[in-house]
C-alpha positions as CSV (number, residue, x, y, z in Angstrom):
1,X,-37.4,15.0,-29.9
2,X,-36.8,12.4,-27.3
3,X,-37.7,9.0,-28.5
4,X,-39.8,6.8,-26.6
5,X,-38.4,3.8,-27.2
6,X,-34.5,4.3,-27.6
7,X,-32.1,2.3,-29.5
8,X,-29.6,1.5,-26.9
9,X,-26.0,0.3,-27.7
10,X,-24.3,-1.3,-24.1
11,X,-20.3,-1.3,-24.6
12,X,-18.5,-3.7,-22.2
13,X,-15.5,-5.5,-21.7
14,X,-16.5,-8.8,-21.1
15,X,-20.3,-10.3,-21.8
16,X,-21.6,-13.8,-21.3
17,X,-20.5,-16.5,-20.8
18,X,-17.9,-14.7,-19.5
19,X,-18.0,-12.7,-16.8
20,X,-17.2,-9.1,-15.9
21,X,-19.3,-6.4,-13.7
22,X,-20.0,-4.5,-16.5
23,X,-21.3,-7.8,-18.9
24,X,-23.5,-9.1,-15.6
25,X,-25.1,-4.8,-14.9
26,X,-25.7,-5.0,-19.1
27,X,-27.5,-8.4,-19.4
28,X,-29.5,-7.9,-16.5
29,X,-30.7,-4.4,-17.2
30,X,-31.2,-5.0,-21.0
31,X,-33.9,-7.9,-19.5
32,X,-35.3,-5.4,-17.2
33,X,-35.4,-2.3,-20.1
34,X,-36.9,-5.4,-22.4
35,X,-40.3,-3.1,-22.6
36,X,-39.1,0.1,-23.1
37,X,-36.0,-0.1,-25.3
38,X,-34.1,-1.7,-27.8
39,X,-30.9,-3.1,-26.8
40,X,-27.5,-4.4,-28.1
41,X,-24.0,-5.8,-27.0
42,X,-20.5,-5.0,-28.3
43,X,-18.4,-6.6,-26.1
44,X,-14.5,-7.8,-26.1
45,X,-14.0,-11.6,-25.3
46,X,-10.5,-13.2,-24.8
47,X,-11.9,-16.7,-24.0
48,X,-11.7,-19.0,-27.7
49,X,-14.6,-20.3,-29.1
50,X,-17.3,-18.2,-28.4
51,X,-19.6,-16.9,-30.8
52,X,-18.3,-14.0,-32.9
53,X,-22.0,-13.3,-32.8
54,X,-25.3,-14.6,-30.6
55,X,-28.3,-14.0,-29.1
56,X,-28.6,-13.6,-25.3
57,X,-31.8,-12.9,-23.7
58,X,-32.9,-12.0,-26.8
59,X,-30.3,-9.2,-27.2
60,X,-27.5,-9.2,-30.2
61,X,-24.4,-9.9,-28.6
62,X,-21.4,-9.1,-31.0
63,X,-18.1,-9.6,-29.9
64,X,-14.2,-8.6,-30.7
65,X,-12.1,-11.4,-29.6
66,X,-8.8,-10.6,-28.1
67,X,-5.6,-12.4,-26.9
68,X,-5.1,-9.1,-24.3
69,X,-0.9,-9.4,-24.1
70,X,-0.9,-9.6,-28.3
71,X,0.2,-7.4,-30.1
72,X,-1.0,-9.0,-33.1
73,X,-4.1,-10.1,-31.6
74,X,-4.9,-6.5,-30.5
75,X,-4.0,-5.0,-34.3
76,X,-6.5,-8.1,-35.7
77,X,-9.0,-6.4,-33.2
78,X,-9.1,-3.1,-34.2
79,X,-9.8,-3.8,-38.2
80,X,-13.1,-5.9,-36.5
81,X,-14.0,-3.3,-34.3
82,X,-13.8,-0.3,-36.8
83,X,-16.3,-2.0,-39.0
84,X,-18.4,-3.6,-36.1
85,X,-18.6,0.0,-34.4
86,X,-19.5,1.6,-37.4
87,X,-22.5,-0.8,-38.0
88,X,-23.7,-0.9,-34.2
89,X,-23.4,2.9,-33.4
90,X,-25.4,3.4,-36.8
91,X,-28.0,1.4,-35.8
92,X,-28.5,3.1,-32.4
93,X,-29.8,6.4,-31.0
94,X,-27.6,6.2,-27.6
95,X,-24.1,4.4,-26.5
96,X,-23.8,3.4,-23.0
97,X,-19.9,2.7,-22.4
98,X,-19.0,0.6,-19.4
99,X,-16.2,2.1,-17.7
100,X,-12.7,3.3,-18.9
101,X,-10.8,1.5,-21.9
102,X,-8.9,2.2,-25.1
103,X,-11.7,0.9,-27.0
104,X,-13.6,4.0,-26.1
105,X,-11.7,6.1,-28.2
106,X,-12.7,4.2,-31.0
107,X,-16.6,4.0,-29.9
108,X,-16.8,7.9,-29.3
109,X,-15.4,8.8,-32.5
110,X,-17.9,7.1,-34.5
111,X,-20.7,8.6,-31.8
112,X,-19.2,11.6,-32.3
113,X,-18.7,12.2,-36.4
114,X,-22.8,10.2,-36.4
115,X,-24.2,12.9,-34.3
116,X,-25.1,10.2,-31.5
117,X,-24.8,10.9,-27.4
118,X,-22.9,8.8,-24.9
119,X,-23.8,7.5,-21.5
120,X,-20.6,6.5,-19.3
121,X,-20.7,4.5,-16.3
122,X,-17.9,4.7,-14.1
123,X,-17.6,1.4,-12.4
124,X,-14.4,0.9,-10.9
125,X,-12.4,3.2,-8.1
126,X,-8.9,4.2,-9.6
127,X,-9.1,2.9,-13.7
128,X,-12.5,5.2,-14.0
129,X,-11.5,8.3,-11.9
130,X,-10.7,11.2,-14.0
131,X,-7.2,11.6,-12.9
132,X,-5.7,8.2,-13.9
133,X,-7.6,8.6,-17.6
134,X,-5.7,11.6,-17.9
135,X,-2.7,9.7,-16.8
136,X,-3.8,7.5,-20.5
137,X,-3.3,10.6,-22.5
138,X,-4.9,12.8,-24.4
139,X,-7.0,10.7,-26.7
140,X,-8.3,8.9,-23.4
141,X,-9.2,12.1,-22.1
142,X,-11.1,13.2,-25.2
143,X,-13.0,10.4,-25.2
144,X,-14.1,10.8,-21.6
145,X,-14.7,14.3,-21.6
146,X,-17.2,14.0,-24.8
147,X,-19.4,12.3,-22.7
148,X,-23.2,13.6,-22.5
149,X,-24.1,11.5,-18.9
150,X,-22.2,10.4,-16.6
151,X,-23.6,7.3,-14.3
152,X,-21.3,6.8,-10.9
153,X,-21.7,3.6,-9.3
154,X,-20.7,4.9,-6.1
155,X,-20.2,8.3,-3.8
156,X,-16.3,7.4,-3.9
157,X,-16.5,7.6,-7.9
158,X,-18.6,10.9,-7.5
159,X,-16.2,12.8,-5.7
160,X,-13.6,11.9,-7.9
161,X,-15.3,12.9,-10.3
162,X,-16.5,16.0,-8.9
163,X,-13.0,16.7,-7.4
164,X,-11.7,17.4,-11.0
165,X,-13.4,20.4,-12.0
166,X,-15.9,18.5,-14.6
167,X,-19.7,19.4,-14.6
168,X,-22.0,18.1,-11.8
169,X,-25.2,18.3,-14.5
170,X,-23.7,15.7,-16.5
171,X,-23.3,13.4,-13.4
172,X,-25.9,11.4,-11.3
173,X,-25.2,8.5,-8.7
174,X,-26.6,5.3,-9.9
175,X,-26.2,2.5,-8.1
176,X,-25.2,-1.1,-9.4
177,X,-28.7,-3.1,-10.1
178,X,-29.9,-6.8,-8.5
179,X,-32.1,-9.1,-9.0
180,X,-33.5,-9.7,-6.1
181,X,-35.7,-12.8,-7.1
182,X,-32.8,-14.9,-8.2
183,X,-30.9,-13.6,-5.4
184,X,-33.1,-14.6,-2.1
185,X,-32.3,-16.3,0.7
186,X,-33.1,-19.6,0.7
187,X,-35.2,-21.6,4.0
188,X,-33.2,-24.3,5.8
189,X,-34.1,-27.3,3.8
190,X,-33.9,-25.7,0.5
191,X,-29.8,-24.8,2.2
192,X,-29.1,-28.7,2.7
193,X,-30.4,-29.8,-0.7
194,X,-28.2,-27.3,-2.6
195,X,-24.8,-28.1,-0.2
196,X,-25.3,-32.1,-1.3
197,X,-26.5,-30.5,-4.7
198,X,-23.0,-29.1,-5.1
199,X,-21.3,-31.4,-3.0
200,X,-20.3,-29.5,-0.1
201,X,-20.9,-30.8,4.0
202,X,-24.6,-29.8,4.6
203,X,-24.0,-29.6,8.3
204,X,-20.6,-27.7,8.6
205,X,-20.0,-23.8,8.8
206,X,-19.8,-22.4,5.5
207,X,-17.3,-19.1,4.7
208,X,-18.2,-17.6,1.5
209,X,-15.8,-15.3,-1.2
210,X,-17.1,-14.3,-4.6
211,X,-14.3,-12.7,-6.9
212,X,-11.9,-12.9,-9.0
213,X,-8.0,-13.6,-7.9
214,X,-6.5,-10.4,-8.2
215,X,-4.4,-8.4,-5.7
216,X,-6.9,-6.0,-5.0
217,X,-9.8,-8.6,-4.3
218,X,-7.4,-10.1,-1.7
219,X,-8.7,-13.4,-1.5
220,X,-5.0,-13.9,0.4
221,X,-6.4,-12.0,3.1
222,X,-9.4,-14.1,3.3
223,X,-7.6,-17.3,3.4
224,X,-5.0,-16.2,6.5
225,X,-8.8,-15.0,8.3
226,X,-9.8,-18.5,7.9
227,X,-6.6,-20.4,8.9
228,X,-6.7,-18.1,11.8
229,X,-10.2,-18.4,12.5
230,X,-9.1,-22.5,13.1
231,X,-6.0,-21.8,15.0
232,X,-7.3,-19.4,17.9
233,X,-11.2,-19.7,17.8
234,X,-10.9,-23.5,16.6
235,X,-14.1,-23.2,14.2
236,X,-14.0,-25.8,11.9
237,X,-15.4,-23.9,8.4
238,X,-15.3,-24.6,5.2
239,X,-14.0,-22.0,2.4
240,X,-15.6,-21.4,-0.7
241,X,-13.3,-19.2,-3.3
242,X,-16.1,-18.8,-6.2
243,X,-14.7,-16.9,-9.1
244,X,-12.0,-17.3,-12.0
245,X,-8.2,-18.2,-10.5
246,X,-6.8,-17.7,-13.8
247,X,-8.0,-15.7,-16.9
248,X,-6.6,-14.0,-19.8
249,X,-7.8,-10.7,-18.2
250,X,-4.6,-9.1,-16.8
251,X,-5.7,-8.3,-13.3
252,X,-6.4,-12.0,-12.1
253,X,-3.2,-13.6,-10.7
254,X,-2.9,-17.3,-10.7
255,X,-0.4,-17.4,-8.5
256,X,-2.6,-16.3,-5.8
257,X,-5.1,-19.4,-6.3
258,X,-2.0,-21.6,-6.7
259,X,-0.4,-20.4,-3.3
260,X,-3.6,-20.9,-1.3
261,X,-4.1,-24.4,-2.5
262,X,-0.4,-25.2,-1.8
263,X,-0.6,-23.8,1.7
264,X,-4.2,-25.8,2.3
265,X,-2.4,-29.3,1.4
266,X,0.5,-28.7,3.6
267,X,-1.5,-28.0,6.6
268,X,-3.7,-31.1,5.6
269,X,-7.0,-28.9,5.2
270,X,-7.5,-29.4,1.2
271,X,-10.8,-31.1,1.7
272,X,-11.7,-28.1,3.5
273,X,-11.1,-25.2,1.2
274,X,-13.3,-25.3,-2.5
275,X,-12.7,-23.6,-5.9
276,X,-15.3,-23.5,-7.9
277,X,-14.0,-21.1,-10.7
278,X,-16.1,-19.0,-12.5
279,X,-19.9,-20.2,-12.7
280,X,-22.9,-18.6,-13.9
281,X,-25.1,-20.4,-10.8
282,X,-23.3,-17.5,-8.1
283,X,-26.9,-17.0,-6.6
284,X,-26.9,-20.8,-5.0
285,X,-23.1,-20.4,-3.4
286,X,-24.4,-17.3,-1.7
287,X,-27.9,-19.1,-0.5
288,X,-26.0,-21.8,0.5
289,X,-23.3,-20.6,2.5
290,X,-23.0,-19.2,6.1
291,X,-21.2,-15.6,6.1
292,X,-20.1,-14.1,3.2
293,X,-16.5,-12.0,2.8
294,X,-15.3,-9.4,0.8
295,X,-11.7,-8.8,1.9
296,X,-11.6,-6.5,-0.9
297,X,-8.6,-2.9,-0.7
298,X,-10.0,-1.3,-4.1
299,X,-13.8,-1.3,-5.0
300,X,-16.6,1.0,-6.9
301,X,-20.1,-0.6,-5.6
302,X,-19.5,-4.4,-4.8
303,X,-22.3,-6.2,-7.0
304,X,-20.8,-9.7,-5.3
305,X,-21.6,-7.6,-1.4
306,X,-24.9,-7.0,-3.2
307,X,-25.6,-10.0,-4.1
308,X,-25.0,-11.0,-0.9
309,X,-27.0,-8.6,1.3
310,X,-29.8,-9.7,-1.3
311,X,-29.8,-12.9,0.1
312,X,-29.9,-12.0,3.7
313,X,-26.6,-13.5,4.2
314,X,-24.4,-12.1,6.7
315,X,-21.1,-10.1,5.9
316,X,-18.3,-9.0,6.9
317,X,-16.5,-6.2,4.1
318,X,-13.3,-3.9,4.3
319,X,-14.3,-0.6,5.4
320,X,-13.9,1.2,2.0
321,X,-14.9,4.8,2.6
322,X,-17.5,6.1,-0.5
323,X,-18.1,2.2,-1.4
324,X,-18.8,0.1,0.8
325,X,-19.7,1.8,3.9
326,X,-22.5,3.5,1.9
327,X,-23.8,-0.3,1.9
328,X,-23.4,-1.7,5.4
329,X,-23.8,0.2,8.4
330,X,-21.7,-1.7,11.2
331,X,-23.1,-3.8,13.4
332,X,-26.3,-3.4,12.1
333,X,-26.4,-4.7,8.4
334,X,-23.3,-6.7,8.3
335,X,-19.6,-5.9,9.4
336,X,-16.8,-3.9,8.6
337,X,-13.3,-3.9,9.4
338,X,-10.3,-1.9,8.2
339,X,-8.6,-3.7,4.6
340,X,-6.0,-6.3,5.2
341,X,-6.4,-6.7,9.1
342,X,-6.1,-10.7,9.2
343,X,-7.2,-10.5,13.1
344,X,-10.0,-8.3,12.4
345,X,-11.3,-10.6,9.6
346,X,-11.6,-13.5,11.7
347,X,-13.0,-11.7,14.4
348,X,-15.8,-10.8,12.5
349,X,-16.6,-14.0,10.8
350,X,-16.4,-15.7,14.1
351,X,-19.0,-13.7,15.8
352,X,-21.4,-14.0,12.8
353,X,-21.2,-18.0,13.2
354,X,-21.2,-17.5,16.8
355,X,-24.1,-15.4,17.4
356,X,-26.3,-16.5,14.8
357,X,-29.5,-14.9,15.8
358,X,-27.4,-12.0,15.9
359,X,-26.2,-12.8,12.0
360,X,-29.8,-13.5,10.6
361,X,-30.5,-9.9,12.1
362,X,-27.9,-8.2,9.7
363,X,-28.8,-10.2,7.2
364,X,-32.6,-9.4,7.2
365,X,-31.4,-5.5,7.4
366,X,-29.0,-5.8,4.6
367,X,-31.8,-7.6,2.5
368,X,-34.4,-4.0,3.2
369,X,-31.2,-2.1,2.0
370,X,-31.0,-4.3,-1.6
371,X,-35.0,-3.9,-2.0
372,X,-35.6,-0.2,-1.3
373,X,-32.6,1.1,-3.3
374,X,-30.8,-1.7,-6.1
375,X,-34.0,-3.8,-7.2
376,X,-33.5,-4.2,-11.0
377,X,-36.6,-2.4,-11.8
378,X,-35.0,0.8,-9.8
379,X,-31.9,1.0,-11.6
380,X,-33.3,0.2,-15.1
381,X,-35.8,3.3,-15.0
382,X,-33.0,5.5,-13.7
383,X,-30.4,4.4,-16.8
384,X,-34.0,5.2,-19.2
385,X,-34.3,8.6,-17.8
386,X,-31.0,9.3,-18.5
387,X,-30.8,7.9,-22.1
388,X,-33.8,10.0,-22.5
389,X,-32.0,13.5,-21.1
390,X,-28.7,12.6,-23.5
391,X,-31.2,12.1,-26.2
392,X,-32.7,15.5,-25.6
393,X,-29.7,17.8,-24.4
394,X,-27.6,18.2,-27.5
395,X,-26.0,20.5,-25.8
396,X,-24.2,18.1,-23.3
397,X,-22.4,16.5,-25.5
398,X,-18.8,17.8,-24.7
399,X,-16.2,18.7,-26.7
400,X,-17.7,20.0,-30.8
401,X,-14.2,18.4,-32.7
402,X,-15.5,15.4,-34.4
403,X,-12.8,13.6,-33.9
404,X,-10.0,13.0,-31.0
405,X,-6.8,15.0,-31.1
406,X,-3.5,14.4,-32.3
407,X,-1.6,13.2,-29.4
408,X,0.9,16.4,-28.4
């Protein structure tokens, strides 16, 4: 029998403080499910200092601390996480995994050998596509396969999905949730209060990227928009790069940070260009700024673009068939231009602070779009109902070995 109240354990690779899709979609639905289940956090961290264990919004957080290019550190980890997972997937009646890692493996075993069902969200294009987990091997592959529900984030994600032969009943599209009180747009004075607030020119243009530095985020591209956006249109905007420049998470690139800033001083526009790093107060750089980009080549369901559209603030995205044209419609809830076109970029951003009438338009559309279908309350009853079907379909369950395979 389906419980009415289930014991929910959320697996993710990075929980606050620190920052990760999956961490931000788990704290904010846990707070939304707060009435109708039971939740708690197992989460990696690789930043020092933070709580082995805590409470966040009154959820148990416990974490696995990692140094991510240690060996050592990753051996340490393991002995931790076997008796962590063993005490955490006891104590629920459903896992929710958070994308593709190695620390799956470990998390569906124990599911697996204590009879309990597992709910995987597929997050990110490429890592959580079934092709490159086969790519992982064989243990990966067990562990994905002995899922009961799948949850993809985004059409793009679906089709890969679907592409590979595995069942369309264990799958259903499930778009990234927002909270769309936090995330509002803010009136003109409330604007010029938070710019002075967080020391930033209340009366000039304002460009906007949320992210971390990583090649695929492509805040390079963003940068060359902006320069250009100077030289040929001669629009003097600020640039706000919010998000971490460097990390312990292998994917962020501070190199990429470094050679912006460098490039900035030598054309004498530092005072022009801010990093903030990673901050938990995202919602006022979006209600403060002007246009928002995301220059992005790789992405599952941009939570930063939704963020974004949340607060009515105009943007312009790389076309990303499956992602994030499924968001935008062109011309009519924000921009999109093909990935990498530097020309096209700052095109796009200089119509929006051109035409500004024209801006608040797609901005007011893009907001409708966040309400009808990614309100917090709207995801959160779609991941219940499908903790409740894993609950009650034993027979979804995958694969009956208890265990994963010997490799070869």
């Amino acid at each position: 029998m389906t419980k009415a109240r289930p014991r929910v354990l959320m697996v993710t690779g990075a929980f606050h403080p620190e920052i990760s899709s999956g961490g931000l979609q788990s704290r904010l639905m846990a707070v939304a499910m707060r009435d109708q289940a039971d939740v708690r956090v197992l989460t990696t961290a690789v930043v020092p200092g933070t709580p082995r264990h805590s409470i966040v919004d009154d959820v148990e957080v416990t974490r696995i601390h990692l140094r991510s290019m240690s060996i050592g550190s990753k051996v340490s980890a393991t002995g931790v996480m076997l008796s962590e997972v063993r005490r955490l997937v006891s104590w629920c009646d459903v896992v929710h995994l958070h994308g593709v890692s190695s620390k799956n493996i470990l998390v569906t075993a124990a599911a697996r050998l204590l009879g309990k069902p597992i709910v995987l969200s597929l997050h990110t294009r490429g890592q959580d596509e079934p092709a490159a987990v086969r790519r992982q091997g064989v243990a990966f592959w067990w562990a994905f396969t002995s899922v009961s529900r799948f949850l993809s984030v985004s059409p793009s994600l679906t089709q890969a999905y679907l592409g590979a032969g595995l069942p369309s009943e264990r799958l259903e599209q499930v778009g990234n949730g927002i909270d769309t009180a936090l995330f509002s747009p803010a009136p003109a004075d409330e604007k010029r209060r938070l710019r002075s607030e967080h020391g930033l020119d209340p009366d000039r243009p304002l460009v906007l990227f949320v992210g971390f530095f990583s090649h695929d985020k492509q805040p390079r591209v963003l940068f060359d928009a902006w320069l250009r956006l100077r030289d040929v249109d001669r629009t003097d905007a600020g640039l706000i790069f919010v998000g971490a420049t460097s990390s312990g998470y292998h994917e962020v690139d501070e190199g990429l940070a470094n050679g912006i800033r460098a490039e900035a001083a030598r054309r004498g526009l530092g005072d022009r260009v801010t990093f903030t790093g990673a901050v938990h107060d995202v919602h006022d750089y979006f209600r403060l700024a002007d246009v928002f980009v995301l220059p992005s080549r790789r992405e599952g369901l941009p939570v930063a673009l939704l963020e974004a559209m949340s607060c009515a603030l105009p943007s312009v995205a790389s076309r990303l068939p499956g992602a994030t044209d499924t968001l935008i419609e062109d011309g009519v809830s924000g921009r999109l231009v093909p990935p990498g076109d530097v020309p096209a970029f700052a095109e796009a951003v200089h119509k929006m602070l051109a035409e500004p009438e024209a801006a608040a338009r797609m901005g007011a559309a893009a907001r409708t779009v966040v309400m009808r279908d990614f309100s917090a309350a709207t995801i959160a009853a779609r991941w219940l109902a499908n903790y409740r079907i894993a609950l009650g379909d034993q027979a979804s369950r995958g694969p009956e070995r208890p265990g994963p395979p010997a490799a070869g």
